[in-house]
C-alpha positions, 0 to 999 in steps of 0.5 A: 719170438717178436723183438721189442723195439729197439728204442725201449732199453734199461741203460743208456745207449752210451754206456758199453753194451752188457756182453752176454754169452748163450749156452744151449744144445739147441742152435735155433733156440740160440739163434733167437736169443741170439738175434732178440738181444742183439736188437737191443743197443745196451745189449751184445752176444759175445759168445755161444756154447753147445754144451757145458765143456765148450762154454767152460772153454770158449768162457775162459778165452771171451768173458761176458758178463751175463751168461743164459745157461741151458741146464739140461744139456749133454755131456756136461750140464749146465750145473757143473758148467755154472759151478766151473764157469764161476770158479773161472771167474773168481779166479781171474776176479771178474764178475759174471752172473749166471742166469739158468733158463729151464722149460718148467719151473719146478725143475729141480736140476734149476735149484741145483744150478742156482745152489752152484751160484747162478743168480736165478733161472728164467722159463725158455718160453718167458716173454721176450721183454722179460729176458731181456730184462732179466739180463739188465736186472742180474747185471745190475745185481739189485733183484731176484729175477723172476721171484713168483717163479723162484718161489714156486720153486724153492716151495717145491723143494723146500723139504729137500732144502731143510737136510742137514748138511756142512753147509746148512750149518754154516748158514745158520750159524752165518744168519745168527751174526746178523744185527736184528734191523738185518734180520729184519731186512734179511726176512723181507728179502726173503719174501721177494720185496725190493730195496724201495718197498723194503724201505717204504715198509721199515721207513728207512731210506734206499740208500740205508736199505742198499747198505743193510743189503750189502752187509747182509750178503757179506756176513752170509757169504752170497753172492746175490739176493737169489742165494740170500733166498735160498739160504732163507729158505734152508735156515728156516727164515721162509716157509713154505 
């Protein structure tokens, strides 16, 4: 794995690196994430894990604030680890995000992590520039990390989905809240448009988007726009 030049980032060198810890069973596949994001000036591992128990623990000691978690891994997994790890975090009222990294899209043990709160998955063979970005981007928290894959994704399970459950009802009970110019922009986010093509395509302004967004979140109780997503997808508002 080629590192991109140091020179090309998303932040500017001056504001405190993002601090990323890796989680994966794998130490060679750690070790080349590790030296890719450390080639980067906005960029700093702060912390390493072989399995979920030890990130859980070596998480609660060294905060971060992206974690790439491995999902298939032994012992604990990485969707019990996200679910643990996440629970940690509220509990302390830090914000860490979670970004599940899988070798095929259409894993399903993916859905499952992204369902326990991670912020979206990403392909372990995807191009470097594309984790680097997807770190900066789900930090950021303004995007659905790789949404084309996302998508192949949730129209894979979609059927899985649509079961009834406590919690599918309290989404649909949830999505019922919304204003019809949030539904609106809650539809369109569903579909993978960014805030700036949102904007263009209801002639409001980003700012006014960014607004909708943030009240959309709160009234469906999601943390990022990935859980909008699947919660679009399990109430109906996306077909597959």
């Amino acid at each position: 794995m080629t590192a991109p030049s140091p020179g090309i980032t998303g932040e500017t060198p001056s504001a405190p690196p993002i601090r990323v810890a890796l989680v994966d069973d794998q130490q060679l596949v750690r070790g080349g994430f590790k030296m890719l994001i450390n080639s980067q000036p906005d960029l700093t591992v702060t912390a390493e894990a072989g399995n979920g128990a030890e990130a859980v623990r070596v998480l609660s000691q060294a905060p971060a604030d992206v974690v790439l978690m491995d999902v298939r891994m032994p012992g604990m997994d990485g969707i019990e680890a996200t679910a643990r790890i996440l629970e940690q975090a509220g509990s302390r009222r830090a914000d860490v995000k979670v970004v599940v990294l899988t070798t095929f899209d259409l894993d399903e043990y993916a859905l499952s992590a992204i369902r326990a709160g991670a912020s979206g998955f990403l392909l372990k063979d995807a191009p470097p520039e594309e984790l680097l970005e997807a770190i900066r981007t789900v930090y950021r928290g303004d995007a659905v990390i790789a949404p084309s894959t996302t998508r192949r994704l949730l129209d894979h399970v979609a059927p899985m989905l649509r079961e009834p459950t406590p919690e599918v009802s309290r989404h649909a009970a949830s999505v019922e809240t919304l204003t019809p110019r949030e539904r609106e922009v809650f539809t369109l986010i569903a579909a993978g448009l960014s805030n700036p093509e949102i904007a263009a395509k209801l002639f409001l302004s980003e700012a006014t988007v960014k607004t909708h967004v943030g009240h959309i979140l709160a009234k469906l109780g999601a943390r990022d726009r990935v859980q909008a997503v699947v919660i679009a997808y399990e109430t109906g508002i996306v077909a597959p």
